[in-house]
KOLBA-726445 format. One record per atom (N, C-alpha, C): residue in one letter; atom name; y, z, x. Coordinates in steps of 0.2 Angstrom, whole numbers. Layout:
BEGIN
R   r    a      yy      zz      xx
R   a   CA       Y       Z       X
...
***
This chain:
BEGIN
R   r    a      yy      zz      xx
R   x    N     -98      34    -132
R   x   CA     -91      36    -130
R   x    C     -91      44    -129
R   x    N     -95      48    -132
R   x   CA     -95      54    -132
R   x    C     -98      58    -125
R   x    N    -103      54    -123
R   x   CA    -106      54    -117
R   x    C    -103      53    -113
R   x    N     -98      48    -112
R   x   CA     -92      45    -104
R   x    C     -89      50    -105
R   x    N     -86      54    -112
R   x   CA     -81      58    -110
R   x    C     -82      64    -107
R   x    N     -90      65    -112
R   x   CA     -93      72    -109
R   x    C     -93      72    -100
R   x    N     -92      66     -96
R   x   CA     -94      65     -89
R   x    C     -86      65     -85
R   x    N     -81      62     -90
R   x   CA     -75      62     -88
R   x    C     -72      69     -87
R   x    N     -74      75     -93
R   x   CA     -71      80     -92
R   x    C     -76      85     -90
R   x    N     -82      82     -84
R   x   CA     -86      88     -82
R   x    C     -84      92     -77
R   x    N     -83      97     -75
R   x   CA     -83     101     -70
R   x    C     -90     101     -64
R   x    N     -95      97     -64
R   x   CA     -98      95     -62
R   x    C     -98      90     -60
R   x    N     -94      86     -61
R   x   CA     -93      80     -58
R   x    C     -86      78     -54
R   x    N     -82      85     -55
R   x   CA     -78      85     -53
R   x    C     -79      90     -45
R   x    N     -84      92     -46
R   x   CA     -88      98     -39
R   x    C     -90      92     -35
R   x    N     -94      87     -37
R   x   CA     -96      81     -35
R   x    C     -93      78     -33
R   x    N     -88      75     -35
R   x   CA     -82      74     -33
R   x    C     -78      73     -27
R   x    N     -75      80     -27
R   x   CA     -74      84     -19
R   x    C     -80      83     -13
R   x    N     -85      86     -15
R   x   CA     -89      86     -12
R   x    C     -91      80      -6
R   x    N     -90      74     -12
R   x   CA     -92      67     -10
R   x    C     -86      65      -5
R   x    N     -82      66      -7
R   x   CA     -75      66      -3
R   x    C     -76      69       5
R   x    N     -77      74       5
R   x   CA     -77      80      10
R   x    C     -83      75      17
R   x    N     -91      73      13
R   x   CA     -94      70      15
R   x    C     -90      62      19
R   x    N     -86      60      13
R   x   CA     -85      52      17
R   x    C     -79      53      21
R   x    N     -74      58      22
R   x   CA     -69      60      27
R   x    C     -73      63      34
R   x    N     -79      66      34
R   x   CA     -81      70      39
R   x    C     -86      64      42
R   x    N     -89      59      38
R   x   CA     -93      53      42
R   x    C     -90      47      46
R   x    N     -84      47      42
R   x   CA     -79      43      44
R   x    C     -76      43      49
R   x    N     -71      52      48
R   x   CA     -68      55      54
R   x    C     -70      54      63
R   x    N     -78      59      61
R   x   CA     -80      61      66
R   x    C     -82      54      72
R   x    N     -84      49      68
R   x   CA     -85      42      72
R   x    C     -81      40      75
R   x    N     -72      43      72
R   x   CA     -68      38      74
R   x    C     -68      38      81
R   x    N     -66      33      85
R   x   CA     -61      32      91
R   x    C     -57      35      95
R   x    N     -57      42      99
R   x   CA     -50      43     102
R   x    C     -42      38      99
R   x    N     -43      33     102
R   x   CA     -35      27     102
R   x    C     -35      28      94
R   x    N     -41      25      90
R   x   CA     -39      22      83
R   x    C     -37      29      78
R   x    N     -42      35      81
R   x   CA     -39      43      78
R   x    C     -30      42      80
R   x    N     -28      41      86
R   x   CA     -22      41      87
R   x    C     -16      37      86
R   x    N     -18      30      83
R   x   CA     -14      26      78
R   x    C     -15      28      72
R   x    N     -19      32      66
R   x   CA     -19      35      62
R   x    C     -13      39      61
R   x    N     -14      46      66
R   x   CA     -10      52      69
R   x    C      -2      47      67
R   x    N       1      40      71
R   x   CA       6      40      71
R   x    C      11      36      67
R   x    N       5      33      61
R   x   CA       9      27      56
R   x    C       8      30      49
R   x    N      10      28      44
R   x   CA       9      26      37
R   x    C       0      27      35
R   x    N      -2      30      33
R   x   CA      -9      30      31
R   x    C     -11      20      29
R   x    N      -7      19      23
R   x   CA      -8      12      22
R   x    C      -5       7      27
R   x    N      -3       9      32
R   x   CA       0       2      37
R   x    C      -7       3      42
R   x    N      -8       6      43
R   x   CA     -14      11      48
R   x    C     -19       8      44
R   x    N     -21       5      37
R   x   CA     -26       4      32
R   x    C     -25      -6      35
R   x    N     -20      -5      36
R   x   CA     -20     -14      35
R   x    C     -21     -18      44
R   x    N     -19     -13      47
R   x   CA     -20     -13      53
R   x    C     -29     -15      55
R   x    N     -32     -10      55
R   x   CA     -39     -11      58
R   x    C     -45     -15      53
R   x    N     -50     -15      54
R   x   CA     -56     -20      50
R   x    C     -58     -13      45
R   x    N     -62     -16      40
R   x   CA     -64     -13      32
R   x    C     -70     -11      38
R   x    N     -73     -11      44
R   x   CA     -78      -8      47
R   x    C     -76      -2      51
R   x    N     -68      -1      52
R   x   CA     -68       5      54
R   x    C     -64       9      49
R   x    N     -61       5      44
R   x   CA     -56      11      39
R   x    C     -61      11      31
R   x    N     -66       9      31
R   x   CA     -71      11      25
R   x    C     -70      16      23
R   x    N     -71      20      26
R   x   CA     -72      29      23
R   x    C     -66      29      20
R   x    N     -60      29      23
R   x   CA     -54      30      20
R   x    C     -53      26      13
R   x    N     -56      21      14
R   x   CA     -56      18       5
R   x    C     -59      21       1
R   x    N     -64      23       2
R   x   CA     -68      27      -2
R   x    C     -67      33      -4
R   x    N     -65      36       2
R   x   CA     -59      41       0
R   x    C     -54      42      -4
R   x    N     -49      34      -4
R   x   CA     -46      35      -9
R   x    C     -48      34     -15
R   x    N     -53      30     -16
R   x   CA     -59      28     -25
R   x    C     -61      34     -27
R   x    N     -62      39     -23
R   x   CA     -66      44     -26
R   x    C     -59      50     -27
R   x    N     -55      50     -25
R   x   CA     -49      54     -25
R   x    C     -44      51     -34
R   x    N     -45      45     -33
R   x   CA     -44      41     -40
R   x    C     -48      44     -46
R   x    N     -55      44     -45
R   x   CA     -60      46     -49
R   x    C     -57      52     -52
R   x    N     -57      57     -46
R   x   CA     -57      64     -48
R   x    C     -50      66     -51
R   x    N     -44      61     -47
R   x   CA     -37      64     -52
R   x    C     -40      60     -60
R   x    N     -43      54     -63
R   x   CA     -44      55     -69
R   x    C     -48      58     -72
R   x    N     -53      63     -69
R   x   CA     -56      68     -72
R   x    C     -52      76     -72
R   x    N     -47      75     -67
R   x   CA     -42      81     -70
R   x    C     -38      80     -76
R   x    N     -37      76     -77
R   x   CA     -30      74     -81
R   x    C     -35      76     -88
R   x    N     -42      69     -89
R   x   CA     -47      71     -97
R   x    C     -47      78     -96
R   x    N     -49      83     -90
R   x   CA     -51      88     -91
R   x    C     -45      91     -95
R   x    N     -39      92     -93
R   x   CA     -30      95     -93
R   x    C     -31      93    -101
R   x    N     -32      87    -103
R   x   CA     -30      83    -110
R   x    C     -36      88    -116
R   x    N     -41      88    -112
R   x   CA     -48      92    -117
R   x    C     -46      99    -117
R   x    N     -44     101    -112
R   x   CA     -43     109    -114
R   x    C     -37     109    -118
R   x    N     -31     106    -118
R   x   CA     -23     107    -122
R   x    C     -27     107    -128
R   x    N     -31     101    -129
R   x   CA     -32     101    -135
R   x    C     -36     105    -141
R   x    N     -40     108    -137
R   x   CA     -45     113    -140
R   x    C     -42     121    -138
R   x    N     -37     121    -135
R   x   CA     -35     131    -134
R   x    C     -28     129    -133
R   x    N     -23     127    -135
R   x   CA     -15     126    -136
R   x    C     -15     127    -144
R   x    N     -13     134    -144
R   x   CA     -11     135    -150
R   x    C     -15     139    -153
R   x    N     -21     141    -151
R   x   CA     -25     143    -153
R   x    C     -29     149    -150
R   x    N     -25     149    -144
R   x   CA     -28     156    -138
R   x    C     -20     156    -135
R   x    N     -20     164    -131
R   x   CA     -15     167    -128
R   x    C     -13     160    -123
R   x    N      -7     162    -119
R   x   CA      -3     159    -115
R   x    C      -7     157    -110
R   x    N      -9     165    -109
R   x   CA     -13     163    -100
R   x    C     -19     164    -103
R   x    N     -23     160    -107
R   x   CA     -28     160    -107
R   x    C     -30     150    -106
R   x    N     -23     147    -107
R   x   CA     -24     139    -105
R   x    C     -17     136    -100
R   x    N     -12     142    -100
R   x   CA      -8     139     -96
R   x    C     -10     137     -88
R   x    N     -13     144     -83
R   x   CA     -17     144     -78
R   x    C     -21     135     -76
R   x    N     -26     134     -79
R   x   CA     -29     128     -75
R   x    C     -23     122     -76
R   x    N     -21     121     -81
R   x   CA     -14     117     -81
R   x    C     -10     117     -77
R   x    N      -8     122     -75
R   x   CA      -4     123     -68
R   x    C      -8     121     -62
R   x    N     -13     123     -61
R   x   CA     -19     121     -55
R   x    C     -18     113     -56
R   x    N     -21     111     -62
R   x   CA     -22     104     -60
R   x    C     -15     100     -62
R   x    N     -10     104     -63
R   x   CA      -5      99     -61
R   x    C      -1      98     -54
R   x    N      -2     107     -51
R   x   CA      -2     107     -45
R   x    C      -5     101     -39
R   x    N     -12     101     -40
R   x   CA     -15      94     -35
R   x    C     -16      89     -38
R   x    N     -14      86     -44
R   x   CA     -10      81     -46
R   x    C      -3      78     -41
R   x    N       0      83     -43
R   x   CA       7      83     -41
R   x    C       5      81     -33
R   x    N       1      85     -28
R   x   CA       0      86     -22
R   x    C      -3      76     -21
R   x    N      -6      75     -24
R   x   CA     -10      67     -24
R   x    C      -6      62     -23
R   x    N      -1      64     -28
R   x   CA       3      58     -29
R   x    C       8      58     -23
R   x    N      10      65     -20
R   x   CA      16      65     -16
R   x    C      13      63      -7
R   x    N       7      63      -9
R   x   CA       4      57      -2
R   x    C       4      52      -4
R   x    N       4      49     -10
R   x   CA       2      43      -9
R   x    C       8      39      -7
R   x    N      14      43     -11
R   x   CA      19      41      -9
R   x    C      21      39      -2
R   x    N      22      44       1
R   x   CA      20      47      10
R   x    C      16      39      12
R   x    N      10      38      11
R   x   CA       7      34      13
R   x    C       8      26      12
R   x    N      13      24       6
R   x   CA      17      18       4
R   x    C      22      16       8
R   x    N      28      22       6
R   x   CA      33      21       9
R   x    C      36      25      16
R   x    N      31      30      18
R   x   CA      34      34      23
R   x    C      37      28      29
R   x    N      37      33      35
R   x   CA      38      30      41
R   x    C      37      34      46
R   x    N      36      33      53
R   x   CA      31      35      60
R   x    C      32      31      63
R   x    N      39      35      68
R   x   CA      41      29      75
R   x    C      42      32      80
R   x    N      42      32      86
R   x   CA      42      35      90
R   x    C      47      33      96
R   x    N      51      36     102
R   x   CA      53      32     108
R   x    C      53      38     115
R   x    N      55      36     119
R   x   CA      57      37     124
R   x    C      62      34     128
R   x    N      66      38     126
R   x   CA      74      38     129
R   x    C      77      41     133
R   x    N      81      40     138
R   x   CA      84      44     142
R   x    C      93      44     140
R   x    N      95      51     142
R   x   CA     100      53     143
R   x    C     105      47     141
R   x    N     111      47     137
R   x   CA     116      42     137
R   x    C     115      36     135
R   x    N     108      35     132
R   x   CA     107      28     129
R   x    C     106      28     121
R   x    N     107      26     118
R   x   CA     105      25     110
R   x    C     101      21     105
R   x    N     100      25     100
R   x   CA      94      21      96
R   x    C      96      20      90
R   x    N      94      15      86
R   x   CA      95      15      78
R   x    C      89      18      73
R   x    N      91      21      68
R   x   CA      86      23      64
R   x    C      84      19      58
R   x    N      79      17      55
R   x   CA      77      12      52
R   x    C      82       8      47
R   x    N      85      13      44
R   x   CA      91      11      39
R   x    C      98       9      42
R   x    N      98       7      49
R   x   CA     102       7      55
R   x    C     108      11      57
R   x    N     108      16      56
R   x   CA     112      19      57
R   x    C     111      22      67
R   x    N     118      22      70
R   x   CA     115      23      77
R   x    C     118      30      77
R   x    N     112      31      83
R   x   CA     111      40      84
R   x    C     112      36      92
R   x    N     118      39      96
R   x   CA     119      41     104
R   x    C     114      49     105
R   x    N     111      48     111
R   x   CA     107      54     114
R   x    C     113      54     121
R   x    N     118      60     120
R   x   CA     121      62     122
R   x    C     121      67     127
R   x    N     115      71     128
R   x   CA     113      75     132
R   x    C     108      77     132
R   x    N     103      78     135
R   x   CA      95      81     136
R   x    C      93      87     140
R   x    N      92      92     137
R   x   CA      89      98     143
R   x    C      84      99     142
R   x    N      82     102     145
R   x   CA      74     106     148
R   x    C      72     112     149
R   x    N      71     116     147
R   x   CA      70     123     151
R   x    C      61     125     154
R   x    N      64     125     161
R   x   CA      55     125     163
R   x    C      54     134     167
R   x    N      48     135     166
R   x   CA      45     141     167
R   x    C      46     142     174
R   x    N      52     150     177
R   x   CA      54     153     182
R   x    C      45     153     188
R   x    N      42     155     184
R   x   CA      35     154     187
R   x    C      34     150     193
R   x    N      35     141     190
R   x   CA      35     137     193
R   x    C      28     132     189
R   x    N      26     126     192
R   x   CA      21     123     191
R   x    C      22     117     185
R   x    N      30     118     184
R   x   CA      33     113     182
R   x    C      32     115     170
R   x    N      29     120     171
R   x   CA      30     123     163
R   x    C      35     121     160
R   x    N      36     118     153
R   x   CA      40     119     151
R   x    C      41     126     144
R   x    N      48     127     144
R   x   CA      47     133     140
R   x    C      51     131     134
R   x    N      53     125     133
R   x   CA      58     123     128
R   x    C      62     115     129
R   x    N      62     112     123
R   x   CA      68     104     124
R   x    C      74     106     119
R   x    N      80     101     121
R   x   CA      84     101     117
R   x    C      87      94     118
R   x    N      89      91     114
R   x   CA      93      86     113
R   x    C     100      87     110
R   x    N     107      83     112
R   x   CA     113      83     106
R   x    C     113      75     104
R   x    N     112      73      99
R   x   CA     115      69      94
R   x    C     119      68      93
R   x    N     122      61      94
R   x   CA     129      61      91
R   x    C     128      55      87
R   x    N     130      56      82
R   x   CA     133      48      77
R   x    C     140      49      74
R   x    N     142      42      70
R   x   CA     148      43      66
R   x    C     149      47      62
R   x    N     146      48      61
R   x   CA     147      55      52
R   x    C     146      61      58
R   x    N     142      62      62
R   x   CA     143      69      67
R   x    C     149      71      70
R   x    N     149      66      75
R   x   CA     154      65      81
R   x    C     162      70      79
R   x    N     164      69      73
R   x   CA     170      76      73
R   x    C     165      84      74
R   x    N     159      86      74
R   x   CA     158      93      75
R   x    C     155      92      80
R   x    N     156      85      86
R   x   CA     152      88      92
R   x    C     144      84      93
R   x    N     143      82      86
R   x   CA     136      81      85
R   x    C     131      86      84
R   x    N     123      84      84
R   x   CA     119      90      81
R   x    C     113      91      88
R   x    N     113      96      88
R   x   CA     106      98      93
R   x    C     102      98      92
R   x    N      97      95      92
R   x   CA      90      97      92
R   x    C      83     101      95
R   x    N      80     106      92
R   x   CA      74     107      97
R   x    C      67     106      93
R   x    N      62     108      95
R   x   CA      56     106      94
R   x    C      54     112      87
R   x    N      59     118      86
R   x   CA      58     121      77
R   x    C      63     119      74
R   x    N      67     114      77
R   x   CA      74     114      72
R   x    C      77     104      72
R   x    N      71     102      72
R   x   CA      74      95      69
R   x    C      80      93      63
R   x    N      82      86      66
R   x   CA      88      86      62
R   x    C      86      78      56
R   x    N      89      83      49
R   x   CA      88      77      43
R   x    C      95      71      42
R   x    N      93      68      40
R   x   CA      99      62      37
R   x    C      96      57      35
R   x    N      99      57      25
R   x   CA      97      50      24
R   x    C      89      51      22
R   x    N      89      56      20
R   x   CA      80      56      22
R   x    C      73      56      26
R   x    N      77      54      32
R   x   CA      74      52      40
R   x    C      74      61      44
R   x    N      70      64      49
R   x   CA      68      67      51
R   x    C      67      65      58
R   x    N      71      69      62
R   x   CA      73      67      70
R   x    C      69      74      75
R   x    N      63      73      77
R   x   CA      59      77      79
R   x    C      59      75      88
R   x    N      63      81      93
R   x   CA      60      80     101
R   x    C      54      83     102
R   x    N      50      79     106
R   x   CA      44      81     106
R   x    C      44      84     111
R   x    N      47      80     116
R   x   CA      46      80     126
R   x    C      52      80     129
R   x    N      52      83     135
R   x   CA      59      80     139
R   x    C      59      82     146
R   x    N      58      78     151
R   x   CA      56      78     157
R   x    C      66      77     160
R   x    N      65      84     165
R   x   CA      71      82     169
R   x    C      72      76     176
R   x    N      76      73     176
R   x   CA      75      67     180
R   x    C      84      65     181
R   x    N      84      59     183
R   x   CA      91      57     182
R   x    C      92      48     181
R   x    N      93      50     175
R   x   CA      94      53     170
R   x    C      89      58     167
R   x    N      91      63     163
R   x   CA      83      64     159
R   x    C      81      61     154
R   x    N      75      62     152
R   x   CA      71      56     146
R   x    C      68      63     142
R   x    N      68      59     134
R   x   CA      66      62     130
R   x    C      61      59     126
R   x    N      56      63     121
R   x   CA      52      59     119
R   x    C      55      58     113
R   x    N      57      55     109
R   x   CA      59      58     100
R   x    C      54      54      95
R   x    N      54      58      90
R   x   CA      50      54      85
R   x    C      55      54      78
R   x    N      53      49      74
R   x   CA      57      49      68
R   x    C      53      48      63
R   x    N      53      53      57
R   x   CA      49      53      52
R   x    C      51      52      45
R   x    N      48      50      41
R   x   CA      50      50      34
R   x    C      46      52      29
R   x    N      45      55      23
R   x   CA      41      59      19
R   x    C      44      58      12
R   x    N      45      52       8
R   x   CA      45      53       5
R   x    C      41      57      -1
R   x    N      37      58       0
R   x   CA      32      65      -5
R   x    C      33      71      -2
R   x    N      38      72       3
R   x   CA      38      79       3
R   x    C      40      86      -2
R   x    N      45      84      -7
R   x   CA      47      87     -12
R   x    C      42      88     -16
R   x    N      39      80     -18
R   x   CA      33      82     -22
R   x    C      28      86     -22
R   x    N      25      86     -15
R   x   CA      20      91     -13
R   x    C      22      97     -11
R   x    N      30     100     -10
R   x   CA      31     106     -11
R   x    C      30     110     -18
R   x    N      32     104     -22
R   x   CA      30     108     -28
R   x    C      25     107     -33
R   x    N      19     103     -28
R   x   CA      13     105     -31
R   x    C       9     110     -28
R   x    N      13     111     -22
R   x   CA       9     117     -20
R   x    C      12     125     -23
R   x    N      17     123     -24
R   x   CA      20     130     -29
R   x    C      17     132     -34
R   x    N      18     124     -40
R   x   CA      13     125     -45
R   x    C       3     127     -45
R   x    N       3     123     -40
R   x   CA      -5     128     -37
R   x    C      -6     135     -36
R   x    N      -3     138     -34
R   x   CA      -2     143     -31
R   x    C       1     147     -35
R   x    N       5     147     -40
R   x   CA       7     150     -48
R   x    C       0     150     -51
R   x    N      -2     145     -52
R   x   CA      -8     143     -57
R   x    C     -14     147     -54
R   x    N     -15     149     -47
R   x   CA     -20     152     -46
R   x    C     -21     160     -44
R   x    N     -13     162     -44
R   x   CA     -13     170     -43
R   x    C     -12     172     -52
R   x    N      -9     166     -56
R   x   CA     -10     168     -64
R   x    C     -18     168     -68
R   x    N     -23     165     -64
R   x   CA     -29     162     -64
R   x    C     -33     169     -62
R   x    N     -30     174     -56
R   x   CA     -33     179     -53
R   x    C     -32     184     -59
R   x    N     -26     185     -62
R   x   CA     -24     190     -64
R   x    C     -28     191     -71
R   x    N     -29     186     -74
R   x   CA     -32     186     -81
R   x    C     -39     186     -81
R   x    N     -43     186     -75
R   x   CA     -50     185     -73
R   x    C     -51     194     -74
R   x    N     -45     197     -67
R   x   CA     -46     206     -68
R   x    C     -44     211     -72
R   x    N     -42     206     -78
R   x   CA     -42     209     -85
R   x    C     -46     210     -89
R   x    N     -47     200     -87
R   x   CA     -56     204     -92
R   x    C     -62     206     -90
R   x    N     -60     209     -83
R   x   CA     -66     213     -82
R   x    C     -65     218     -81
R   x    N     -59     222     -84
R   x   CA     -58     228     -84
R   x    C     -63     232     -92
R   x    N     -65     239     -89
R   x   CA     -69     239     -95
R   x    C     -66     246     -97
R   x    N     -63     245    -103
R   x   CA     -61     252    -108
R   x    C     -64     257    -108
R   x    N     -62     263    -105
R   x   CA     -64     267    -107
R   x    C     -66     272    -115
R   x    N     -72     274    -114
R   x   CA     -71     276    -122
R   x    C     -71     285    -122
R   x    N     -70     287    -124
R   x   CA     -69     294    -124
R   x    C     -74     296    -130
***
């Protein structure tokens, strides 16, 4: 027992790890298919997992086995150090990695979530027609504009859409552009494209993230843990002067 634990809580095997991950995402990746990269790019990690054969989504299991491994070597590592330096040494001298590994903890989970429940839809609508958004509420595409480059050569230099729904529809509805997407309900209302025409046609995309909270604030907590990680490293290597 002493030995598995010694291997659950290695930093060694947690290098490994990474490493091995890094290896089976780049061997996987790099063979993939333009199409099948690009059905990837637009669903659910796991709907995209159910979709094609265990001969082209292998890497990605293994990815996630080996991401499994290394979140239980964070936690024995988290649980080994509380236990031997909580209470017994300075604040910042165990707070630091704890915040680090709850940080990409946190970060793990808020894709997994992502990859269970999110959502990745896309259409192509023009002008005056309407769509429902998965929890069915209807969004009217009230107007579509374009702005293309004086230049010429058909550039665009910007889209916008107005939205209208029932709960909008008293202020007019919501516009949208390509920095300024619109939320509701959790759902993510993204124009991608929009070609003038007549009607014009827009491309829209609709997203959902349910781990995006999560992963903001694993990234916070990361990011805390490792500028408090810096500061306590160039202390102790600050060397007193002796007079």
């Amino acid at each position: 027992m002493r030995k598995l634990w010694g291997l659950l809580i290695s930093l060694e095997v947690g290098l490994l790890l990474l490493a091995l991950v890094c290896i089976a995402m780049a061997a996987g990746s790099f063979g993939l298919p333009s199409d099948v990269a690009a059905a990837l790019n637009s669903m659910p990690l796991f709907v995209w997992l159910r979709e094609f054969s265990l001969a082209t989504t292998w890497w990605l299991w293994l990815t996630i086995v080996l991401l499994a491994i290394l979140a239980m070597n964070t936690l024995c590592c988290s649980a080994d150090t509380l236990f031997h330096r909580f209470g017994r040494n300075t604040i910042l001298a165990w707070l630091p990695p704890q915040l680090i590994h709850a940080g990409f903890l946190l970060i793990l989970i808020a894709h997994l979530q992502s990859s269970l429940w999110g959502y990745k839809g896309s259409i192509e609508i023009p002008e005056g027609a309407g769509f429902q958004l998965p929890d069915g509420m209807a969004v009217q595409v009230a107007q579509i504009g374009a702005i293309f480059s004086p230049l010429g050569g058909g550039m665009p230099l910007g889209y916008r859409a107005l939205l209208i729904t029932a709960e909008t529809a008293w202020q007019g509805g919501v516009t949208i552009t390509p920095n300024h997407p619109w939320f509701i309900n959790g759902y993510g209302v993204y124009i991608k494209h929009a070609e003038a025409g007549r009607p014009p046609v827009a491309l829209l995309e609709v997203h959902r993230e349910p781990g995006a909270a999560m992963a903001l604030a694993g990234a916070t907590l990361f990011t805390i843990g490792n500028l408090l990680l810096l500061y306590t490293r160039s202390r102790e290597r600050e060397v007193p002067l002796v007079s």
